[in-house]
C-alpha positions as a Python dict, from the first residue, in 0.01 Angstrom:
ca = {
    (1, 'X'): (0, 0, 0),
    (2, 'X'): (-274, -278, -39),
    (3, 'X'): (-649, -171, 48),
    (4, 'X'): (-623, -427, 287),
    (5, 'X'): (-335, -278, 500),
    (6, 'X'): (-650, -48, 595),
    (7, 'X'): (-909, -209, 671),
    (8, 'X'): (-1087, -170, 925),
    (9, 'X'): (-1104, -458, 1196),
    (10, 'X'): (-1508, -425, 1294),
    (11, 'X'): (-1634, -333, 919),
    (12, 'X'): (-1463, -627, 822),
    (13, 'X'): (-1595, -844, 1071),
    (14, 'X'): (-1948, -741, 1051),
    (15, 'X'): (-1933, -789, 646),
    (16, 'X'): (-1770, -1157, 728),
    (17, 'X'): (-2064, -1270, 944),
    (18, 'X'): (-2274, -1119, 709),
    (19, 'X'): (-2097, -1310, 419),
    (20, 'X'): (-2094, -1617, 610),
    (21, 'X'): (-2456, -1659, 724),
    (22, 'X'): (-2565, -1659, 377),
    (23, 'X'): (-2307, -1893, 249),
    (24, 'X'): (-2445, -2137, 548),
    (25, 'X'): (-2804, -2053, 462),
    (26, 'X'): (-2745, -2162, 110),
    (27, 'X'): (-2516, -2464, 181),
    (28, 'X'): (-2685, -2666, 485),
    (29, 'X'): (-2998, -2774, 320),
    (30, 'X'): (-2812, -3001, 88),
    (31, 'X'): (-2686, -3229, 326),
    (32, 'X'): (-2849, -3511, 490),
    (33, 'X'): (-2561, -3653, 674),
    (34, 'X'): (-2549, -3659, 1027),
    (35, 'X'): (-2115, -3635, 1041),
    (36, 'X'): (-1973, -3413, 1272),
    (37, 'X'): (-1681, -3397, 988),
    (38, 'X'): (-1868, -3263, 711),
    (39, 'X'): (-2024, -2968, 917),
    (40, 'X'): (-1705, -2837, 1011),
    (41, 'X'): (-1566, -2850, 691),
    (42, 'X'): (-1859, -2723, 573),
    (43, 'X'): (-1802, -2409, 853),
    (44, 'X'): (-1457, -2401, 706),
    (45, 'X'): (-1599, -2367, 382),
    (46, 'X'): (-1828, -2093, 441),
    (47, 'X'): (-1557, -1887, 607),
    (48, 'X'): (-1311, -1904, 333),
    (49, 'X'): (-1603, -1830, 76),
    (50, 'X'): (-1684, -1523, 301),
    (51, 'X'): (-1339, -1358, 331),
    (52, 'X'): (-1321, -1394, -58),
    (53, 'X'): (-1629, -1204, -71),
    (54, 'X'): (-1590, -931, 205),
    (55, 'X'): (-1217, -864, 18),
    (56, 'X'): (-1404, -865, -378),
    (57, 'X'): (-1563, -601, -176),
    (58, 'X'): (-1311, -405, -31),
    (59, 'X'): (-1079, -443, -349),
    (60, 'X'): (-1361, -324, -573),
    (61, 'X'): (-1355, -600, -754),
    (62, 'X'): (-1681, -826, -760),
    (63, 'X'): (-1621, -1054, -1057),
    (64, 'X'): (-1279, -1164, -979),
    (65, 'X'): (-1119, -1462, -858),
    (66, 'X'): (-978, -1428, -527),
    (67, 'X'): (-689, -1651, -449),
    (68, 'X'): (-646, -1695, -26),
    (69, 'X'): (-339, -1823, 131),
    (70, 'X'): (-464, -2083, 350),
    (71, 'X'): (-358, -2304, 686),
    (72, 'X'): (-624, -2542, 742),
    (73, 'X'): (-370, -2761, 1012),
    (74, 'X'): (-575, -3102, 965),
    (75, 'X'): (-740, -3023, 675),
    (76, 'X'): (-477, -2906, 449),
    (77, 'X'): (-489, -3226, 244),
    (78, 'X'): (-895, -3237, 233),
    (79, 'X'): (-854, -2851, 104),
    (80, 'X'): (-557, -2893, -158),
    (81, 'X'): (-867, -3157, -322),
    (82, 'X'): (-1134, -2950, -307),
    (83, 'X'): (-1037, -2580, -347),
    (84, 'X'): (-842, -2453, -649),
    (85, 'X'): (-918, -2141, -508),
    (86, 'X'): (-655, -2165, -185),
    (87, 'X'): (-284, -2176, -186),
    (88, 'X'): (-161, -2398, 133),
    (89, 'X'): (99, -2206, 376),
    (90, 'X'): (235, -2263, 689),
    (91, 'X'): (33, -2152, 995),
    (92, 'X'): (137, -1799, 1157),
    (93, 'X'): (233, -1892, 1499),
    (94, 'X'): (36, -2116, 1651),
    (95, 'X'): (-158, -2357, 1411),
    (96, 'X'): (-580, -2349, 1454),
    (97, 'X'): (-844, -2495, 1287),
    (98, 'X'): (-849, -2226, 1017),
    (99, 'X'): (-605, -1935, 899),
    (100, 'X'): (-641, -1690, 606),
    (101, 'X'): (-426, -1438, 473),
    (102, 'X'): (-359, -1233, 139),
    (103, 'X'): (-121, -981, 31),
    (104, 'X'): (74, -1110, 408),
    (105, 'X'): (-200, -931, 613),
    (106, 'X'): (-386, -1174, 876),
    (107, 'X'): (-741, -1225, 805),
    (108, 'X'): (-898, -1479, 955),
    (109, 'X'): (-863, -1674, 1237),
    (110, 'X'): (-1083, -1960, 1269),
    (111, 'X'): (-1169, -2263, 1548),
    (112, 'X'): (-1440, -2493, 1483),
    (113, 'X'): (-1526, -2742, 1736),
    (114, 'X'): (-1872, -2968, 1800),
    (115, 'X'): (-1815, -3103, 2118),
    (116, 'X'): (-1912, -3017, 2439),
    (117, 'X'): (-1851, -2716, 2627),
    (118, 'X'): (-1534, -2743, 2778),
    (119, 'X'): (-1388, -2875, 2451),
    (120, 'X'): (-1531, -2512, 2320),
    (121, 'X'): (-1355, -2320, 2571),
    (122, 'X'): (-1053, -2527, 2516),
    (123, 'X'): (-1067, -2416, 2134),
    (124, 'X'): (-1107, -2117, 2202),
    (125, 'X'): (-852, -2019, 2440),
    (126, 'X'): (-630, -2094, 2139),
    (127, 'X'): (-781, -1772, 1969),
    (128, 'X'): (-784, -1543, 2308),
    (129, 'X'): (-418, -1615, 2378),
    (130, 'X'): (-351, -1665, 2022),
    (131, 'X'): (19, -1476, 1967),
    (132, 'X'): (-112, -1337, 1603),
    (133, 'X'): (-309, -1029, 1514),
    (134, 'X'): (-585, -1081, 1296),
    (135, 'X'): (-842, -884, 1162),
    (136, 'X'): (-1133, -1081, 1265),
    (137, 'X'): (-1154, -1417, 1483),
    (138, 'X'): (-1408, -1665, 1431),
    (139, 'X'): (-1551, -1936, 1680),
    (140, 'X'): (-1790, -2209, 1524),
    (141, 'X'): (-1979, -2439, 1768),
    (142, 'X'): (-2276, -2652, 1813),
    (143, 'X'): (-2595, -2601, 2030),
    (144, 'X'): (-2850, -2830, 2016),
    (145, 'X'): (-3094, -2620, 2194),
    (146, 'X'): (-3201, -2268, 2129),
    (147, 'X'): (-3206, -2131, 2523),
    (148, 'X'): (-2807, -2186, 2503),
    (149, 'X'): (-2670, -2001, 2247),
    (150, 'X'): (-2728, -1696, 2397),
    (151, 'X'): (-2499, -1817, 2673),
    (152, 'X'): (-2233, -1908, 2440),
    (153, 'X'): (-2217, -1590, 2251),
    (154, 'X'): (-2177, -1409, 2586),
    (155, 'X'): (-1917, -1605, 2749),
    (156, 'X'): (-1738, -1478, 2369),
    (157, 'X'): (-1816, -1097, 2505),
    (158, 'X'): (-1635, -1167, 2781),
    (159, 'X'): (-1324, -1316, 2589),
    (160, 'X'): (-1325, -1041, 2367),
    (161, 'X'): (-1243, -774, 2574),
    (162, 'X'): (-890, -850, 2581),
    (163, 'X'): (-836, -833, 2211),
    (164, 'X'): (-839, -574, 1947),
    (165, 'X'): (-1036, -799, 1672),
    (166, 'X'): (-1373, -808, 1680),
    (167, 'X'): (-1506, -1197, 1697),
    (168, 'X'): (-1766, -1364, 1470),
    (169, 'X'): (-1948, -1614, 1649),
    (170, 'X'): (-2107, -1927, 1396),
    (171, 'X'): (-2327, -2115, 1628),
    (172, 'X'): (-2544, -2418, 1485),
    (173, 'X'): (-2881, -2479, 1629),
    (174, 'X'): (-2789, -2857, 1571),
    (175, 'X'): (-3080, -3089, 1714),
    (176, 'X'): (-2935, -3429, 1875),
    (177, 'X'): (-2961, -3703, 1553),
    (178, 'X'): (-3111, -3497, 1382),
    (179, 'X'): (-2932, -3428, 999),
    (180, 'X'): (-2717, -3104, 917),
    (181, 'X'): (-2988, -2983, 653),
    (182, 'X'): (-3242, -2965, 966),
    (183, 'X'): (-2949, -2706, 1113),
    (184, 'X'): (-3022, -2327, 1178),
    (185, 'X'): (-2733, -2080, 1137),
    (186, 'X'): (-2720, -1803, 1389),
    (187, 'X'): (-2433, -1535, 1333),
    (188, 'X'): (-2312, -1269, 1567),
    (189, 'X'): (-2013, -1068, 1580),
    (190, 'X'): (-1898, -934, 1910),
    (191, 'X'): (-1654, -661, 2026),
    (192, 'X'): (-1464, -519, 2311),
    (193, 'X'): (-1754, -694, 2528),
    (194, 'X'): (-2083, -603, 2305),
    (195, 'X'): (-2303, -746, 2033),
    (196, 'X'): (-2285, -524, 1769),
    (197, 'X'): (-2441, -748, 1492),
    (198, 'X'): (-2650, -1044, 1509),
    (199, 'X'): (-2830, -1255, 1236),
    (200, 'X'): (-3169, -1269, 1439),
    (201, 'X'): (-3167, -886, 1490),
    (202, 'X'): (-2970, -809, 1172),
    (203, 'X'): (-3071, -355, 1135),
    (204, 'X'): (-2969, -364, 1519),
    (205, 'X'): (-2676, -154, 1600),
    (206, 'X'): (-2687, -15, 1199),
    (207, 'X'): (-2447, 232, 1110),
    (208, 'X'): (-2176, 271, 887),
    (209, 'X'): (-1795, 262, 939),
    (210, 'X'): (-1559, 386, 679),
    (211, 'X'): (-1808, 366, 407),
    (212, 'X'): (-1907, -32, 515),
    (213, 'X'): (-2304, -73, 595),
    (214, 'X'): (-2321, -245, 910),
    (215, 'X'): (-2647, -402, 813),
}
């Protein structure tokens, strides 16, 4: 049996967000573009970068090469050029934005979407009444002011409840016109209705879970 067959769903998904904040923190300053493209794949990006690490970690491995089996749906082309570190498969179920597996368990799986906010919800619904069971779901969207993302991430609480993964939330504090390296990164990951870690409070809710630091 894989380490992997065990994991468990919140440790994992508290790790991810972790992984995945710094992987935006590092990336968004380098691009001055204002496309609406190139920030989603670089969400994609940062997701796929994350699972590799949160799974070094679990395997015990820290200095190896992690190979992902990957459904990007419309970017399976764009990812076949840029990653050698993916292998393209078909989507379980239902395609979305972003799925990740290894070893055949369900990882990761991902909308992205920039629009407004019924285009959001829209997205989304495709994880909440998504047929598959992952171990973590993940919802990247844009806010271009600061006073809504707190609405965002709890209208995810809500959506949560239903499901047994936990949900990481990537919300980008994206100013109208302004360019993506002017972008702030705020991560949370929600479950079962509550916040239980969040980028701007990061030590809040600390504890450990099966030997994972939930800080």
């Amino acid at each position: 049996m894989s380490k992997l067959d065990d994991i468990d769903k919140l440790s994992f998904s508290v790790k991810l967000g972790q992984a995945v904040h710094e992987e935006l923190k590092s990336e968004l300053p380098k691009h001055e573009t204002k496309l609406a493209q190139t920030m989603t794949d670089i969400n994609l990006n940062a997701v796929i970068s994350g699972t590799q690490t949160v799974v070094r970690d679990v395997l015990g491995k820290p200095n190896e090469t992690v190979t992902l089996d990957v459904s990007a749906d419309k970017r399976n082309q764009w990812m076949r050029e840029k990653r050698t570190d993916v292998q393209i498969v078909p989507p379980q179920h239902a395609p979305t934005d972003l799925q990740i597996s290894m070893a055949g368990q369900f990882l990761v799986n991902m909308e992205s979407e920039l629009g407004g906010k019924k285009a959001r919800n829209d997205d989304l619904s495709k994880l909440t009444e998504h047929k598959g069971a992952p171990t973590a779901s993940v919802m990247a969207w844009r806010e271009q002011s600061f006073k809504h993302i707190d609405r965002g991430i709890s209208h995810l609480k809500e959506e949560s409840k239903g499901r047994e993964e936990p949900y990481v939330a990537v919300v980008q504090h994206w100013p109208h016109n302004k360019p993506i390296s002017e972008t702030t990164p705020i991560v949370a990951v929600v479950n079962k209705g509550e916040v239980v870690w969040d980028s701007r409070n990061p030590t809040a809710g600390s504890g450990t879970e099966d030997g994972w630091t939930l800080v």
